[in-house]
Each structure stands twice: as C-alpha cells, then as structure tokens.
N, C-alpha and C positions, 0 to 999 in steps of 0.2 A: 142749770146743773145737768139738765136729759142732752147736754149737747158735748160737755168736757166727757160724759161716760164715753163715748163709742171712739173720741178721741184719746183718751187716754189706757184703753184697750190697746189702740192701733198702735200707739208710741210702745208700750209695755211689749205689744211681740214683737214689735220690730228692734225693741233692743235684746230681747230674748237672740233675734234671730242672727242679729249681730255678735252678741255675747259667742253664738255660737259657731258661727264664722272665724271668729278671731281665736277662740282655746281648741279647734279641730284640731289644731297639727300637737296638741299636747294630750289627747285622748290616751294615746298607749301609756305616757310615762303614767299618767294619773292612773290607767287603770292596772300596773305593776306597782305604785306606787300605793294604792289604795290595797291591795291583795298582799302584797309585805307587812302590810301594817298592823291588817288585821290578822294576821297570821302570828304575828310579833305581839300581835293585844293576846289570843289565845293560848300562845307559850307562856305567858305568864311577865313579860315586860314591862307591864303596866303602861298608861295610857302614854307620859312623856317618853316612852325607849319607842311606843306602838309611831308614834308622831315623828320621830327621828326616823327611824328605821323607815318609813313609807317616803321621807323628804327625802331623805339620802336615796331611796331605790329608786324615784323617781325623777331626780337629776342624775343619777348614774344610766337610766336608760334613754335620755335625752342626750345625754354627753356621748355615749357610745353611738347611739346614731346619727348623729353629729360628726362625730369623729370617722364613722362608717363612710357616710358619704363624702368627707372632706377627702381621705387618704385612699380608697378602692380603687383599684385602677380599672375594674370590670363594669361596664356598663349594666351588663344584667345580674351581677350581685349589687349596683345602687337601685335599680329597680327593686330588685328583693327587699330591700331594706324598705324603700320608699312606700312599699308597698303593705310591708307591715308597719307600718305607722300612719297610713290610710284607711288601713281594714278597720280598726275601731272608731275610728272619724265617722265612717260611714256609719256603721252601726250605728255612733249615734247621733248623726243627723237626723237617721228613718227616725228615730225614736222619736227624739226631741220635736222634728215634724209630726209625725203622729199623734203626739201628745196635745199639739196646740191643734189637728185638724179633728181628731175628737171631739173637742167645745165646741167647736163652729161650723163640721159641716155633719149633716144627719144622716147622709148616703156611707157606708160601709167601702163600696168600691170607689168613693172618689177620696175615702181618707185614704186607700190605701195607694192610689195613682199621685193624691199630692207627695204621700210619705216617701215616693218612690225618687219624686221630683226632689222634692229636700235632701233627699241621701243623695244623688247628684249633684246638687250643685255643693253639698258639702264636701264629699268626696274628690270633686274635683279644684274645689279652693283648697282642702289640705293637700293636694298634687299639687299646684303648682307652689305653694309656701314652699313645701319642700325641696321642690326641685328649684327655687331660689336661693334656699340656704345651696344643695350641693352646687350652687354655679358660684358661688363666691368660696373656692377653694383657696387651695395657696397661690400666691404670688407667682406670675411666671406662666400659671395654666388658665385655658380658658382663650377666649377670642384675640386674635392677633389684632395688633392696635396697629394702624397705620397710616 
C-alpha cells in the first residue's frame, strides 16, 4: 500500500495538470460565463434562469471569438482577441500551479518560480490552441496548396 500512495499522487496531478492544459483556451468563456450567472442568481432568477444565463454567456463568448478570429481581416485585432482569451488561461495556470507547488514544495521562492513556469507553459498551449482554431478559417484562405 506505501508504494500505490506516492504513485497515485503522481497520476492525480498529472491528470490535474492535463485537465488543465486541455480547458485553458475555455478560461474566459467560463469566467463570463460564471460572472453572468451569478449576477443572474442575485437578480433574483433563481438558480435554473442563473444556470442558463451563465451557459448561454458562455457559449456566446466562445462563439464571438470564434467568429473574431475566423472573419478579422487584421492581424493585430486576432492577436487582441487571442490575447484576451489567454490572459485568464494564464492566471490560471499560476494558480492552479501554485496550488499543487504549495503541498509539495516548502521553499516560498521556488513555489513561486514553478508557478511562474506553469503559467508559461499554460499560456502558451492556450496560444497555440487558439491560433489553431484562427488558421482553420474559411475555405479559400490560408496556405497555398500546390
């Protein structure tokens, strides 16, 4: 049993740390989507309108940036976009790194060097997801085939 613990640890962060590699590029919609909601629970919608309202604002801001980078003809307004739908990824990478370098490491400056690390590489896997959705645009654009 002293030997499943420290592997079963290591599996449990490493799917933490997967989990959070794969829903980065969805950070913004959930955190508009999470802020509509409860804002919609405290108007008095009660909790099924609070639960709509937060699904719907957060597939409306997945679709709009979405649709942002599909149709932009401006490179530095798809960076804009890109860019705020990476700023909260990062946020919470450090976080979520942080959280897991708390339990396991005891020095103060090397929680916050790993955290630093985790918000990079989250940061820059929700950079490139993204800029794989905007390269599959319409039809017609994109790399000459020949």
């Amino acid at each position: 049993m002293i030997i499943f613990g420290p592997l079963l640890v290591i599996a449990g962060i490493g799917f933490f740390c997967w989990l959070l590699f794969v829903l980065a590029v969805f950070a913004l919609p959930f955190f508009v989507g999470l802020t509509i909601g409860i804002c919609a629970l405290h108007a008095g919608a009660g909790a099924p309108g609070a639960i709509l309202a937060g699904l719907a604002a957060g597939a409306a801001t997945f679709g709009i940036g979405k649709l942002a980078l599909t149709f932009v003809p401006w490179a530095w307004l798809r960076l804009v976009v890109i860019l705020l739908f990476v700023a909260p990824a990062t946020v919470a990478g450090y976080s979520a790194t942080h959280g897991i370098a708390q339990m396991a490491i005891p020095s103060a400056t090397w929680q916050v060097i790993f955290s630093v690390i985790g918000a990079t590489a989250v940061s820059v896997t929700a950079f490139l997801r993204f800029t794989g959705v905007a390269a599959s645009g319409p039809a017609g654009q994109g790399f000459a085939r020949g």
